[in-house]
Structures are given as structure tokens and as C-alpha cells.
C-alpha positions in Angstrom: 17.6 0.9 15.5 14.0 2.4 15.6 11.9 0.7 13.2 8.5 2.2 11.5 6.3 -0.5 9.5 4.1 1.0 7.0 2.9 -1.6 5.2 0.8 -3.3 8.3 -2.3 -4.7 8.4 -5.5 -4.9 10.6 -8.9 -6.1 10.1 -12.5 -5.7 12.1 -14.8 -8.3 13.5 -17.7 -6.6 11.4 -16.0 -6.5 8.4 -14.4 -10.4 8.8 -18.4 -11.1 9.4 -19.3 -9.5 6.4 -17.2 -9.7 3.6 -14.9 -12.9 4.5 -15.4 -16.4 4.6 -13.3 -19.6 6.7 -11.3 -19.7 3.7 -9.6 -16.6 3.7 -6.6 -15.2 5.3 -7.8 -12.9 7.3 -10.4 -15.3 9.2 -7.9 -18.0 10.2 -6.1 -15.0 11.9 -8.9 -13.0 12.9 -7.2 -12.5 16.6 -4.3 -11.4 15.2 -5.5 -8.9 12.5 -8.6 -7.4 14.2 -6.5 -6.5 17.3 -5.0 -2.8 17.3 -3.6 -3.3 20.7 -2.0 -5.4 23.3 -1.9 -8.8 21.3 -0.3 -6.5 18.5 2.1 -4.2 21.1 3.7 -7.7 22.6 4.5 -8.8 19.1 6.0 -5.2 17.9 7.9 -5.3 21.0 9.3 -8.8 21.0 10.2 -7.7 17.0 11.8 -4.5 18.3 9.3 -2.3 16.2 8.5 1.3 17.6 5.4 2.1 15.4 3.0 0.8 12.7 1.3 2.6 10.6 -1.8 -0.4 10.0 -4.4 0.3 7.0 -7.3 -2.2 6.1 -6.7 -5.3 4.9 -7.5 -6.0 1.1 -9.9 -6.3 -0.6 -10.5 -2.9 1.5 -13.5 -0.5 0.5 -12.7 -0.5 -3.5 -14.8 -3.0 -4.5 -17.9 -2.2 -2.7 -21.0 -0.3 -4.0 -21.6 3.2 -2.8 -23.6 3.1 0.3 -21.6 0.1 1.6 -18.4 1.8 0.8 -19.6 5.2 2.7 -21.0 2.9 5.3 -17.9 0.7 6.1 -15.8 3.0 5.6 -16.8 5.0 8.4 -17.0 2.0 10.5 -13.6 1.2 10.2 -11.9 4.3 10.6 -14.1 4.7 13.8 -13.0 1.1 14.9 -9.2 2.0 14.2 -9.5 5.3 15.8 -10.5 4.5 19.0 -8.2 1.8 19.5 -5.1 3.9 18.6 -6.3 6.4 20.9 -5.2 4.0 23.9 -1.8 3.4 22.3 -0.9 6.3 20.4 2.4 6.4 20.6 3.0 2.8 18.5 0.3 3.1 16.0 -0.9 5.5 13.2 -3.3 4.7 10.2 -4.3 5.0 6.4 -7.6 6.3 6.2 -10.2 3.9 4.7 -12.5 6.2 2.0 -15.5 5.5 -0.4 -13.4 5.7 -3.1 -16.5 4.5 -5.9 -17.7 8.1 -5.0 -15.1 10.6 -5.2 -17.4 13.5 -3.7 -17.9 11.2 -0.9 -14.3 9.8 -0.1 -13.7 13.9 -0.2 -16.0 14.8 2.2 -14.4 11.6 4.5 -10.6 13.2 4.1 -11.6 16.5 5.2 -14.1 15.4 8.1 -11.4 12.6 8.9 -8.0 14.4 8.3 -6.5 14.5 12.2 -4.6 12.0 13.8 -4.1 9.4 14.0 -4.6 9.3 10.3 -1.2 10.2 8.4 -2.4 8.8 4.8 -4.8 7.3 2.6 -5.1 3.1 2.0 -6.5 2.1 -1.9 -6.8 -1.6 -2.3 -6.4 -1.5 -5.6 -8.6 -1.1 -8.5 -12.0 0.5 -7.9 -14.8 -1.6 -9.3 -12.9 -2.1 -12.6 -11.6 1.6 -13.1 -7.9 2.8 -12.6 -6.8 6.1 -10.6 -6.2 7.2 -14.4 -9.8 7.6 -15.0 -10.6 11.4 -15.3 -13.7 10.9 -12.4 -11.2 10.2 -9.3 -8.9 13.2 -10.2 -11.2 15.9 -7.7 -10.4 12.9 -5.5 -6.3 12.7 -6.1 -6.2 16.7 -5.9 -8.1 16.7 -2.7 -5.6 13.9 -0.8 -2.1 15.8 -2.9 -3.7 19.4 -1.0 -3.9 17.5 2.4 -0.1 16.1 1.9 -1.6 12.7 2.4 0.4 9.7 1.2 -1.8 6.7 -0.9 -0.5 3.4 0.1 -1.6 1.9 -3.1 -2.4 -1.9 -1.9 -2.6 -4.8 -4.4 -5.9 -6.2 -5.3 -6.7 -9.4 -7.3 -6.7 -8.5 -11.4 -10.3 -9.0 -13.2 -12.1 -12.0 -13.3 -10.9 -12.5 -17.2 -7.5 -11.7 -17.0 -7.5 -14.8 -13.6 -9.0 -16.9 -16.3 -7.3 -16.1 -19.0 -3.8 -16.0 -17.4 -3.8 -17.9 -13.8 -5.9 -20.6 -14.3 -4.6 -23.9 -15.7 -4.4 -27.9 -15.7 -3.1 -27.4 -11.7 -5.1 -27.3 -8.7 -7.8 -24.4 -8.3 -5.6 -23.4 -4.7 -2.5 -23.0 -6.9 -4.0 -20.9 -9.7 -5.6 -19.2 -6.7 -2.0 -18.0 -5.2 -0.7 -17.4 -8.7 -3.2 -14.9 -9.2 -2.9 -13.2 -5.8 0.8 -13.1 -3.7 2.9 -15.3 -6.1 2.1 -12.9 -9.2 -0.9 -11.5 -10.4 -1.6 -9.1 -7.4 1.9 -7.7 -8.4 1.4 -7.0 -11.8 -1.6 -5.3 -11.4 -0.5 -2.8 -8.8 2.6 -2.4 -11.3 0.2 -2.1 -14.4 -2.0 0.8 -12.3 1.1 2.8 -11.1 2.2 2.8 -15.2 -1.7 3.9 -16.2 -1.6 6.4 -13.3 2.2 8.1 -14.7 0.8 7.5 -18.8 -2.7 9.1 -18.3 -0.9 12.3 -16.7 -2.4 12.2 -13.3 1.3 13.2 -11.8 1.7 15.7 -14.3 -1.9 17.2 -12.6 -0.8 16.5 -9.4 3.1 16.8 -8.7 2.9 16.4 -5.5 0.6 13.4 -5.1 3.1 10.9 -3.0 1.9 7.1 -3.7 3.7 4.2 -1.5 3.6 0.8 -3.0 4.8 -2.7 -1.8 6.6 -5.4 -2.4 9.9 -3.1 -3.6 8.3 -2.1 -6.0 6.0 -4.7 -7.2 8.5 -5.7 -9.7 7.9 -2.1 -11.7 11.8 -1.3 -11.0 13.0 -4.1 -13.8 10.8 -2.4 -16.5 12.6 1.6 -15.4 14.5 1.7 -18.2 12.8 -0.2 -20.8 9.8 2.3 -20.5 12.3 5.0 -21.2 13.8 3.7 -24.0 10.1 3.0 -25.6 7.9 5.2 -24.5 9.9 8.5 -24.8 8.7 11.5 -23.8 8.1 12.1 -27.8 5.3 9.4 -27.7 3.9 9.9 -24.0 3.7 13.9 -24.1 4.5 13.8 -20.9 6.1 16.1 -18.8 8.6 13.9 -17.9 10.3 10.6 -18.7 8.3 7.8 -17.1 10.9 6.6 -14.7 11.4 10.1 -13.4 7.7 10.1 -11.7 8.6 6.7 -10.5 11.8 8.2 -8.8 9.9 11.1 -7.5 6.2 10.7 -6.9 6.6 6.9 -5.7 7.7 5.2 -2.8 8.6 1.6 -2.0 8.4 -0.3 1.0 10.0 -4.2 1.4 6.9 -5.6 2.3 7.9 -9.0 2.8 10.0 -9.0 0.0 13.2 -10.1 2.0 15.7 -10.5 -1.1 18.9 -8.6 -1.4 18.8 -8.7 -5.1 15.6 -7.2 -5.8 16.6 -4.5 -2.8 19.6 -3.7 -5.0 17.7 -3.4 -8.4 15.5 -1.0 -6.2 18.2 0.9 -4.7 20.4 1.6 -7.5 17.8 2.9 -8.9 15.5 5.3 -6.4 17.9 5.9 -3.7 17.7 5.1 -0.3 15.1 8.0 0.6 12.3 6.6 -1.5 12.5 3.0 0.4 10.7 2.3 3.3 10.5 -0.9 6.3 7.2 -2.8 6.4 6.9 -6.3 7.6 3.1 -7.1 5.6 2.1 -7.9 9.3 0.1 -10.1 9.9 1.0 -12.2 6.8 4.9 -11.4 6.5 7.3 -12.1 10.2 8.2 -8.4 11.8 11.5 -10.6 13.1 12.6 -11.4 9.2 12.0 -8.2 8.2 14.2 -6.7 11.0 16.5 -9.1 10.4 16.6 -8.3 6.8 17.4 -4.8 6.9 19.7 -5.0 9.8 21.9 -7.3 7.3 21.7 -5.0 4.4 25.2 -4.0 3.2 24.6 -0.3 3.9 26.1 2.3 6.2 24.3 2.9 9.3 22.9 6.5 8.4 21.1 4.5 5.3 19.6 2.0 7.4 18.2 4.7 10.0 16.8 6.6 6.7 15.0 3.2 5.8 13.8 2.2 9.1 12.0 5.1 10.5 13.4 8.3 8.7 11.5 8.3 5.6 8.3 7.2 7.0 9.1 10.2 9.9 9.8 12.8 6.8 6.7 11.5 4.8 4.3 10.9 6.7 5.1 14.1 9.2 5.3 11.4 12.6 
């Protein structure tokens, strides 16, 4: 089985140096994440993985004002660049872009749009506006017209909403991972693909392709509940909710190595919309081989899972 992870993540020295301190995950790794080469090839290859497609780690570019955001966002795809370039045939990337200044991150897609960039990486949130806002739709219409897939990354929810809902009479490290992999980062992402679909930015741009995590960052359960109340009669919409979500989205296991959340998924999207990722460095590439290789599905759906899709979307 050839196997395509494209929900992989790197890091680089300057931006560890910068924005991260001891405490975070990225610096207790930093070998592992800032290397886009042989340290990362022996551990694809002991895994069995053919390719990654890496993107920047979050928090990424979002949160960033505008110079820093045009500033290290060129540094990274630079950094990522050049190290695919020795060891093209294992990795692609998602472009980094100053997404705080749409006429910016557009002039970074179309100066940056060649390999070995096959899509765009949003952590997220930018500042505290959603992709709904009116401002980044030049943006979304530029990235749909290069056929660029957004991997649309979790990012931590606001300040209040942390204090409001994931802080509590338990230790400041458990509210910490309740707001972040345990929960919170999930619901946001799931609470920005739902402001993305109900503020009409698929109906302006059919053909814009996000990927999101985590199958599905727990947005599957709520499918048919948004259909049932919010009909198209109340959205004005073009199109029931779950019907972008079945089209316009696409899922990747992420670390999420449960066969009952892949079902709910599944049964729902079909097995062309789901894609392999291992959430390396953070997730084990051998458990998530291991967990699609014992899915109960027929060979063909396994192939279209582990590299297909990402072949047919991303044009590899």
C-alpha cells in the first residue's frame, strides 16, 4: 500500500526562536519538526509512507501582524523549499501566506504557486476574524482560481471563550489541553467551517476545496441536525448545509485512530472525501498505518484513502 500523509507537520529553527518557548510542543521536538529531510525520510520509511505533504506547525502565520506575517511567511516557504528540493520525490508542501493582508497573501500565491507547493495551510482564525469575513474573499477566490486546496489547521479559540469554557478548579496544564487537542481546538475549526458554509463563501466560490483534520473535527455528528434546523428556507443558501460539507470539504484521520468516528464519517462523505495523515510529529505514522490497514474496507477503498485522493486533489 502506498501511503500519502497530508496532515504533516514541520517547523524552522527561526521561527522555534521566535515565536516558541521550552514549554511548547514544538521545542521539545525541535529535531524532529524542523527537519525536512533525512531524520524525517528514515522515519517515513521505517513507517512505510511514500510522501508527505508537511505545512507549518500552528499557531502558523494567522496570528501575526502584517509585516511579521509577510516577513515569515516568506521565510518559511523559502526554508521548506529548499529542503524539498533535495528530496522531492517524498515531500510536497502547503504554502505558508500573510493571510491578515489578503492583497499580500495574493501576491505570495501567484509569485509562490510552483512546486513543490500543492496547497495552502490556515492555522486557524486570523487575528479574531473567520474566512466568512467579506475582506478575505479576493483572497478565497484567488487560491479556488489556482485549484489550491486550504488545509484548514486548528488554532486555540479566543482568550474569553478559554476562560469562559476551559478553565476550571483543575490544574492550569489540564485546562491547557482541554482547550487545545482534547477539545477546544476542535470545536473551533468545526465552528469556522459552519461560519465559512452559513456566510455563503462556497456559494461564491464552488470550487474552493478545504481539508480539515481530525475526521472531521467532530462536525460530522452535527450533518443532519444542521439540516433539519437550519433549512435552506432559513440559510438562503444555495444548498443544504451538509451538502457543502459533502462536497467542498475534505477529511483527513489525523490521529484520530477510532473506527467509530471513521464510520460516522464514512457513512456519511464517502470514501473519496477521506484522506491518510499521521499529525506527524505529534501523532505515530506506524498507528496510523496500522489503522487504516485494519479498516474493514475493500482493498480499492483503502488505496483511494491512502494515496488516491490526495493524488486526485492535490494533482501529485
Amino acid at each position: 500500500m502506498k501511503f500519502i500523509g497530508v496532515e504533516e507537520h514541520f517547523s524552522t529553527p527561526d521561527y522555534v526562536a521566535e515565536f516558541k518557548t521550552k514549554n511548547d510542543d514544538e521545542a521539545a521536538i525541535f529535531d524532529k519538526i524542523c527537519d525536512v529531510g533525512p531524520l524525517r525520510v528514515a522515519q517515513i520509511d521505517e513507517a512505510g509512507v511514500a510522501m508527505q505533504i508537511v505545512s507549518l506547525s500552528s499557531p502558523g502565520i494567522e496570528q501575526l501582524g502584517k509585516n511579521d506575517a509577510v516577513r515569515v511567511s516568506a521565510k518559511v516557504n523559502e526554508y521548506v523549499a529548499q529542503a524539498i528540493e533535495k528530496n522531492p520525490e517524498r515531500f510536497r508542501a502547503f504554502m505558508a501566506i500573510p493571510t491578515i493582508s489578503p492583497q499580500d497573501a495574493i501576491g505570495t500565491l501567484r509569485e509562490t504557486k510552483k512546486t513543490p507547493f500543492v496547497g495552502v495551510c490556515i492555522n486557524g482564525r486570523i487575528g479574531d476574524k473567520y474566512l466568512d469575513n467579506p475582506e478575505f474573499l479576493p483572497m478565497l477566490k484567488a487560491i479556488e482560481a489556482l485549484d489550491l486546496p486550504v488545509y484548514l489547521h486548528p488554532c486555540r479559540p479566543p482568550k474569553a471563550v478559554v476562560d469562559n469554557y476551559y478553565a476550571g478548579p483543575w490544574p492550569d496544564a489540564v485546562a491547557d489541553k482541554f482547550s487545545r487537542g482534547a477539545l477546544g481546538w476542535h470545536i473551533e475549526t468545526t465552528v469556522h467551517v459552519f461560519r465559512m458554509i452559513l456566510g455563503g463563501v462556497f456559494d461564491q466560490c464552488p470550487d474552493l476545496k478545504i481539508v480539515i483534520g481530525h475526521l472531521g473535527e467532530g462536525a460530522p455528528f452535527f450533518f443532519q441536525r444542521f439540516r433539519h434546523v437550519m433549512p435552506q428556507e432559513a440559510t438562503k443558501l444555495k444548498h443544504p448545509v451538509d451538502e457543502y460539507l459533502k462536497k467542498n470539504i475534505y477529511y483527513t484521520i489525523g490521529g484520530f485512530n477510532y473506527n467509530a468516528v471513521f464510520n460516522c464519517l464514512a457513512e456519511q462523505v464517502g470514501v473519496d472525501h477521506i484522506l491518510f495523515s499521521s499529525d506527524y510529529p505529534f501523532g505515530s505514522l506506524k498507528a496510523a498505518v496500522d489503522f487504516l490497514n485494519q479498516l474493514p474496507l475493500n482493498e480499492s477503498d483503502k488505496h483511494k484513502i491512502a494515496h488516491e485522493n490526495a493524488e486526485r486533489l492535490f494533482h501529485l
